[in-house]
C-alpha positions as CSV (number, residue, x, y, z in Angstrom):
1,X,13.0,34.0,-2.9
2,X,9.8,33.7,-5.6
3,X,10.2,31.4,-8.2
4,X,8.0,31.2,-11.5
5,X,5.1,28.4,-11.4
6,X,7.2,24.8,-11.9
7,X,6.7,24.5,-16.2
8,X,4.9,20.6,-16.6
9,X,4.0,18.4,-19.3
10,X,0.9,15.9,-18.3
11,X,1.7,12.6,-20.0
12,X,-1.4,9.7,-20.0
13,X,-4.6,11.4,-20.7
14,X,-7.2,8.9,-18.9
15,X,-9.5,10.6,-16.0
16,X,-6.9,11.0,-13.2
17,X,-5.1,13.1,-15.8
18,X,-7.8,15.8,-15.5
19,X,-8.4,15.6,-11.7
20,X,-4.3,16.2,-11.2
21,X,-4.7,19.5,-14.0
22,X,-7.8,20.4,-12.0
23,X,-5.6,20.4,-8.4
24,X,-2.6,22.2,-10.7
25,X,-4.9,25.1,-12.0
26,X,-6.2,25.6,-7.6
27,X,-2.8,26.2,-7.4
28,X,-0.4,29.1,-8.3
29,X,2.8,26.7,-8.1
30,X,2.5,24.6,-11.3
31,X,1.5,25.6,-14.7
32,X,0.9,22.8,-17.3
33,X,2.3,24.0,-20.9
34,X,2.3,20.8,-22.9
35,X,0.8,17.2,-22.6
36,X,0.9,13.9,-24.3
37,X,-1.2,11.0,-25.2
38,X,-1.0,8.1,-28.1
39,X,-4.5,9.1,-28.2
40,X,-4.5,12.2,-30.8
41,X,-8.1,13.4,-29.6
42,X,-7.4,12.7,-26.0
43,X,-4.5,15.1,-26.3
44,X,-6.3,17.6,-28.4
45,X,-9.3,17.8,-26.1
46,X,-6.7,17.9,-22.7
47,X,-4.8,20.8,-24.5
48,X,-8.0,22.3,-25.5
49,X,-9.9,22.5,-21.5
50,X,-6.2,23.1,-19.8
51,X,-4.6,26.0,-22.5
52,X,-1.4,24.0,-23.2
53,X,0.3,22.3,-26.7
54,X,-0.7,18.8,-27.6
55,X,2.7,17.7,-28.6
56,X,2.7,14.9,-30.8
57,X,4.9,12.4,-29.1
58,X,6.9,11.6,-25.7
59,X,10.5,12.5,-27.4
60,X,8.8,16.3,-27.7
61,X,8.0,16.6,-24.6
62,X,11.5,15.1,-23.1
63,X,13.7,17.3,-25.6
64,X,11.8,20.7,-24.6
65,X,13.9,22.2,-22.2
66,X,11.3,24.8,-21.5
67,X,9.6,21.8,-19.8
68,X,11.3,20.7,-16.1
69,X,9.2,18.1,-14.9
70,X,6.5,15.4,-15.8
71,X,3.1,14.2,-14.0
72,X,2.8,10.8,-15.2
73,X,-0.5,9.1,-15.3
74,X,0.3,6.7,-17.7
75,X,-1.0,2.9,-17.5
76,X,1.3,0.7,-14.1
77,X,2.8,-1.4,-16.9
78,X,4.6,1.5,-18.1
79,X,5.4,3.6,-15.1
80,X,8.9,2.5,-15.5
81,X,9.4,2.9,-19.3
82,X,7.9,6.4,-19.2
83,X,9.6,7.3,-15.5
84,X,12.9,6.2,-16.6
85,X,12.7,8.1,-20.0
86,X,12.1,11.3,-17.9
87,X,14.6,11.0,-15.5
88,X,17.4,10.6,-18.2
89,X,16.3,13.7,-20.1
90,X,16.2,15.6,-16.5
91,X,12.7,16.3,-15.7
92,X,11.5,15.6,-12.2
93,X,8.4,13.1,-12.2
94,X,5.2,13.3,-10.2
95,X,3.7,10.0,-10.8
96,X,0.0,8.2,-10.0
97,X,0.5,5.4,-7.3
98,X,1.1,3.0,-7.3
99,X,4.5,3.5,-8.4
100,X,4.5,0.3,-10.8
101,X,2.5,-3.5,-10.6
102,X,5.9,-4.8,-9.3
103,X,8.7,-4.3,-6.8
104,X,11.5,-5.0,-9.8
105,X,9.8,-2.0,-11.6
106,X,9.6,-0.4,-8.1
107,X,13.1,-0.5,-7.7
108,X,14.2,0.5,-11.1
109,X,12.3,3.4,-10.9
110,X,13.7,4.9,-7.4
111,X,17.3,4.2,-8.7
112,X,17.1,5.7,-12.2
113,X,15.7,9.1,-10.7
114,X,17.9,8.6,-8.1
115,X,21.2,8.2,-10.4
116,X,19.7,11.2,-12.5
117,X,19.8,13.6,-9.9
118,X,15.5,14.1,-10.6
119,X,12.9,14.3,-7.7
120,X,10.6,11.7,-7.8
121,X,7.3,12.4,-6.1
122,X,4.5,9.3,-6.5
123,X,0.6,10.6,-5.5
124,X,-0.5,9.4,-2.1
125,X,-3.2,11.9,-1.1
126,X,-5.2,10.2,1.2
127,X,-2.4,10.4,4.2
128,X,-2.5,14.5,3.8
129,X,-6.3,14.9,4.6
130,X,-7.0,17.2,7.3
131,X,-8.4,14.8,9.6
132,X,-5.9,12.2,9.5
133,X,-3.1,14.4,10.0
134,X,-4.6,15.6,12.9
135,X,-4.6,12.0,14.3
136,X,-0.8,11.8,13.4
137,X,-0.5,14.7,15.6
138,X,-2.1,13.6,18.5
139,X,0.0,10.4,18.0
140,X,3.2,11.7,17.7
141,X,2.2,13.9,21.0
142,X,1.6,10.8,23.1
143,X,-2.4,11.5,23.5
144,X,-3.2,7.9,22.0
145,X,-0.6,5.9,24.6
146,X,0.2,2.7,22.9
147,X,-1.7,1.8,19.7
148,X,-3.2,-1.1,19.8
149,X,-5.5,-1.9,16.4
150,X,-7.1,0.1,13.6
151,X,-9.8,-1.1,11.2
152,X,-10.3,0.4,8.3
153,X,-12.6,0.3,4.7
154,X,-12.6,2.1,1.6
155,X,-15.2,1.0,-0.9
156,X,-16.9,2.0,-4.2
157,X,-19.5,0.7,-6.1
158,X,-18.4,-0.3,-9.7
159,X,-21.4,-2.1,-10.4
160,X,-22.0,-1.0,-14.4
161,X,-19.7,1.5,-14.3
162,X,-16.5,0.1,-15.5
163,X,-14.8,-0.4,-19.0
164,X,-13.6,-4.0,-19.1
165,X,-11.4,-3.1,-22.3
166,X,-9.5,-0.5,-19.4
167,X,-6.1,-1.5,-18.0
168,X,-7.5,-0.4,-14.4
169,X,-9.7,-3.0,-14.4
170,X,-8.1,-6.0,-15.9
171,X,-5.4,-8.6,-13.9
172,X,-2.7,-7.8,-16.4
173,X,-2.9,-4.3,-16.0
174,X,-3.8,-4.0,-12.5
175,X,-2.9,-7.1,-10.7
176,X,-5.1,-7.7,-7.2
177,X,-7.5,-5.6,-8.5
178,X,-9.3,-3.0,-6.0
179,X,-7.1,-3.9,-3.1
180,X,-3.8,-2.4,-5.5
181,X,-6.4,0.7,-7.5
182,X,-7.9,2.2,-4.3
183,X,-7.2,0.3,-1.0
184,X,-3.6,1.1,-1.5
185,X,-4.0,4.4,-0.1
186,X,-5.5,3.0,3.3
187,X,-3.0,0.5,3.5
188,X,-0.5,3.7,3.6
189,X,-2.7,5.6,5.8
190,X,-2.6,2.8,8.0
191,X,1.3,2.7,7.6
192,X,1.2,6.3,8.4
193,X,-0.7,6.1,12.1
194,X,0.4,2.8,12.9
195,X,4.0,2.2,11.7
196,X,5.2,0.0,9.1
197,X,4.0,-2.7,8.5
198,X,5.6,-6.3,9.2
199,X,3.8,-9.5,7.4
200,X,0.1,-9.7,5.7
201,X,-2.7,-12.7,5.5
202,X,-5.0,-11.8,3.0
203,X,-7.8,-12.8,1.3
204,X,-9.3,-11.5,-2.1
205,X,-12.8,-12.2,-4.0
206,X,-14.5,-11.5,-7.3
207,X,-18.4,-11.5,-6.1
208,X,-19.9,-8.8,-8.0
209,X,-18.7,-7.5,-10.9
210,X,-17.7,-8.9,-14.5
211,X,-13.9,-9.8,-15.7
212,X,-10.7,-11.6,-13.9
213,X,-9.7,-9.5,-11.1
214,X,-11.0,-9.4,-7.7
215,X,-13.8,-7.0,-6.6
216,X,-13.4,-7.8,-2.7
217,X,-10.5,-7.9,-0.7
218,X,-9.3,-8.3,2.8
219,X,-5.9,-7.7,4.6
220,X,-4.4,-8.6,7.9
221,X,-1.8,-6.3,8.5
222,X,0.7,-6.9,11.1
223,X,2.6,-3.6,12.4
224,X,6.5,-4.0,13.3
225,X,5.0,-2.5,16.3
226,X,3.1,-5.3,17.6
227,X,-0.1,-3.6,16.7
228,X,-2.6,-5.1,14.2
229,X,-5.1,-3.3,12.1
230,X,-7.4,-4.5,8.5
231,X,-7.8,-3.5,6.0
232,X,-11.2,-3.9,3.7
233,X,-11.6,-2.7,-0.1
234,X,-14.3,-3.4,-2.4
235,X,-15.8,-1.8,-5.4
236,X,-18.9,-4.4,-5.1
237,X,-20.8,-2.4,-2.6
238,X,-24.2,-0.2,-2.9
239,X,-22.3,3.1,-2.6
240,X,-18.8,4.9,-1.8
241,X,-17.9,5.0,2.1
242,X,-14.4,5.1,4.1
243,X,-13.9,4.4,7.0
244,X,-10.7,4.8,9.2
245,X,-10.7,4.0,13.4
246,X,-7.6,4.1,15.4
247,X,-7.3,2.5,19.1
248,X,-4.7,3.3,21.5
249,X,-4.6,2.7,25.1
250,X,-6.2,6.2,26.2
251,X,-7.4,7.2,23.0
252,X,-9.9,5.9,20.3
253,X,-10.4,8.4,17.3
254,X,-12.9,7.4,14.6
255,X,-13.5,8.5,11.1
256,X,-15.7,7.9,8.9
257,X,-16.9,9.2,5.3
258,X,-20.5,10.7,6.5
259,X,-20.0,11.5,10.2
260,X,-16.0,12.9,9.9
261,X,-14.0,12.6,12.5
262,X,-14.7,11.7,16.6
263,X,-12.1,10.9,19.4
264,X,-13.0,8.8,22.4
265,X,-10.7,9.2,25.7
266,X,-9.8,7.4,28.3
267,X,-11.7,9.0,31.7
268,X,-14.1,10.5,29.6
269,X,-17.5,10.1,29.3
270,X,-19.3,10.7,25.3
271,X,-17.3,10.9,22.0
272,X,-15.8,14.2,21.1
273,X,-16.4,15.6,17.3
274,X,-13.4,17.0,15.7
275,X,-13.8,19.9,13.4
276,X,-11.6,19.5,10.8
277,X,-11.2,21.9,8.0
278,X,-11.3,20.6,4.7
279,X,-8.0,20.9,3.0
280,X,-6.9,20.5,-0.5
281,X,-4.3,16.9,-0.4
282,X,-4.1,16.6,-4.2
283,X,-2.8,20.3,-4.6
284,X,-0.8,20.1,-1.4
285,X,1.2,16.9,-2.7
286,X,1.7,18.6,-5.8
287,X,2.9,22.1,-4.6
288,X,5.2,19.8,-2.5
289,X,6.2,18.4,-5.9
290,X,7.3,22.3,-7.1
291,X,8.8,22.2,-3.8
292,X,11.1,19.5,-3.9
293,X,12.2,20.5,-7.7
294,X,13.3,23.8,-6.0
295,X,14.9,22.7,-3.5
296,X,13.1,23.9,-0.7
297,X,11.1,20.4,0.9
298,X,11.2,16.8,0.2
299,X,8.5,14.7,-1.1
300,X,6.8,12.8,1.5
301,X,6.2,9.5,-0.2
302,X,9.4,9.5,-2.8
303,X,10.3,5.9,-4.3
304,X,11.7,4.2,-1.4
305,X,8.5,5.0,0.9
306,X,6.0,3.9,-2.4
307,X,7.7,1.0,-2.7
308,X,7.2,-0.3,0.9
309,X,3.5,0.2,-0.2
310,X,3.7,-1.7,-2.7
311,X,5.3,-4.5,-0.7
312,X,2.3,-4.7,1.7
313,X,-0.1,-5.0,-1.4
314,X,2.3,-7.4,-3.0
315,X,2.5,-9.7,0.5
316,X,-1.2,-9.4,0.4
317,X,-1.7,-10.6,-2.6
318,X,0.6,-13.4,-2.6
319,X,-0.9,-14.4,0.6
320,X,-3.9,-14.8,-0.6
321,X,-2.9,-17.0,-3.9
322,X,-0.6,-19.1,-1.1
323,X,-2.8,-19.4,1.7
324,X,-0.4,-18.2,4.1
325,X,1.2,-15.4,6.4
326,X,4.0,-13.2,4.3
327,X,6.0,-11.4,5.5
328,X,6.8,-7.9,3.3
329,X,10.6,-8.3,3.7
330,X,10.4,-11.5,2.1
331,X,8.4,-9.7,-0.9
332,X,11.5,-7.0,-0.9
333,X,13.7,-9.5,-1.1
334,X,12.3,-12.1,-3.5
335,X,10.8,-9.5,-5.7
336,X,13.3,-6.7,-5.6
C-alpha cells in the first residue's frame, strides 16, 4: 500500500537541522512543510532554502494537524521539554542523539512517547554505514568466532572552529564534552558489534582547545560478554579520522576513515579489502522514521536502546570525575 511522504515540522534551526532537511529532500518518504526556531531569521532563512512555513512558535506547529511528526534538533537541555510537548499533541518525534544530558530526562522521554502512543526514533547513523553492517553480518554468521577486543577513534579538529557562546560546546549544555557530542556514536557502534556494554573506566582531558569541557577523552569499555574494546574521541587533533577494528578468534576486520574497510582471517595469509558501497545512514534512519509512523518497521535505536547509550557515556564520565570502575547499571539505577 503507498502512502503520501510522512508531513514534518523541523523544530531547532542550528547546522544539524539542515544536514537532516538535506537527508529528507534525498528521500521521497518525508516532506518538511513547516519549521520552528526562537530565532526569527534562522526560521525564515530554513523556510526560505527548504520551501516550507516559518511558523511563529512551537504551539503552531503542535496544533497543526496537517503536521504528524517532529525532527527535533533542539539544544540536550530541552530534548525533554520539546519531546514531551510533541508526544502529548500526537506527533511522532525523530530526535538528535543523544536523547537528553541525563538518564532522568532519558527516562521521561521514552515513557511520555510511550504513554502517548507516538514513535520515538533518536539519530544514531553511524551503526547503519555500509561497512559496519557488513561486519554485523559476518558476526551474527559465526565468521568472527568469539570476539575478543575492538579499538576504536573518532576525532575532529576543533581548533578555531568553535563558538564558545554554543550550547554544544559548553559543560552545561553538553556535559563530557566530545566524548557525549561525537564519540557517542562509536560507543554504540561498539555496542552494536560487540554487545552491551557492562562497566566503564574512563578518563577525560581539556589539552587543546579554549572553555570548560573536555577536548580529549578515553573509555574502557567492558562488554557483558567478557570482551573489552576503547574507545578514543578528541576534537584536539590536526584533522578528522575514524577508526573502527574488531578482533575475534578467526577473524580481524579493520576500518578506518582513508583506507575503508579490510578483514584478516584466521589460515590466511594477507588482509582482504572489502568493497563496500557507500550508502545513505542519515536518509535510511529517517525513512525508517516514516516507517515506524506507518506501521510498517520499528525504529532501531527507540528510547530504551538510546538510553543505554547514554548510560555508557554517563559511567564514563563519572568514572572519570571518581577515579574508578562504574558499572552502567549502577548509572540506570542511581540516575534513572
Amino acid at each position: 500500500m503507498a502512502f503520501e511522504p510522512l508531513r514534518v515540522a523541523c523544530i531547532g534551526m542550528g547546522w544539524w537541522s539542515d544536514v537532516l532537511a538535506d537527508a529528507m529532500q534525498r528521500s521521497d518518504q518525508l516532506r518538511i512543510v513547516a519549521c520552528y526556531s526562537r530565532s526569527a531569521d534562522k526560521r525564515e532563512a530554513f523556510a526560505a532554502k527548504y520551501g516550507c512555513r516559518a511558523e511563529a512558535s512551537y504551539e503552531a506547529v503542535l496544533e497543526d494537524a496537517s503536521i504528524e511528526a517532529v525532527v527535533n534538533t533542539t539544544p540536550n537541555n530541552v530534548h525533554l521539554e520539546t519531546t514531551r510537548a510533541a508526544a502529548a499533541a500526537g506527533k511522532h518525534v525523530f530526535l538528535d542523539k543523544p536523547i537528553a544530558n541525563t538518564i532522568a530526562d532519558a527516562c521521561a522521554i521514552t515513557q511520555a512517547c510511550r504513554a502517548a502512543g507516538v514513535v520515538l526514533s533518536v539519530g544514531y547513523q553511524r551503526r547503519r554505514e555500509s561497512h559496519f553492517r557488513w561486519v554485523r553480518r559476518e558476526i551474527e554468521a559465526g565468521a568472527f568466532g568469539k570476539l575478543v577486543n575492538a579499538e576504536a577513534n573518532i576525532s575532529r579538529d576543533r581548533l578555531g572552529k568553535i563558538d564558545l557562546s554554543s550550547w554544544r560546546y559548553q559543560a552545561e549544555g553538553m556535559p563530557g564534552g566530545v566524548m557525549l557530542q561525537i564519540g557517542v556514536h562509536y560507543a554504540d557502534v561498539l555496542t552494536y558489534l560487540l554487545g552491551p556494554v557492562k562497566a566503564v573506566s574512563g578518563q577525560l582531558a581539556q589539552l587543546v582547545l579554549p572553555g570548560d569541557n573536555p577536548d580529549v577523552a578515553s573509555l574502557l569499555l567492558e562488554h557483558e560478554s567478557g570482551a573489552l574494546s576503547t574507545l578514543n574521541a578528541s576534537y584536539a587533533s590536526a584533522s578528522e579520522y575514524y577508526l573502527l577494528n574488531v578482533y575475534g578468534k578467526d577473524a580481524t576486520a579493520y576500518y578506518d576513515l582513508h583506507g575503508g574497510l579490510r578483514v584478516l582471517r584466521r589460515g590466511v595469509q594477507g588482509v582482504e579489502p572489502v568493497p563496500c558501497v557507500k550508502n545513505d545512514p542519515l536518509a535510511e534512519e529517517l525513512e525508517e522514521f516514516a516507517a515506524a509512523v506507518r506501521g510498517e518497521a520499528r525504529p532501531e535505536m527507540g528510547g530504551d536502546a538510546a538510553t543505554a547509550s547514554l548510560a555508557v557515556i554517563r559511567a564514563g564520565l563519572r568514572s572519570a570525575r571518581e577515579r574508578r570502575r562504574v558499572e552502567v547499571a549502577e548509572i540506570l539505577t542511581e540516575e534513572g
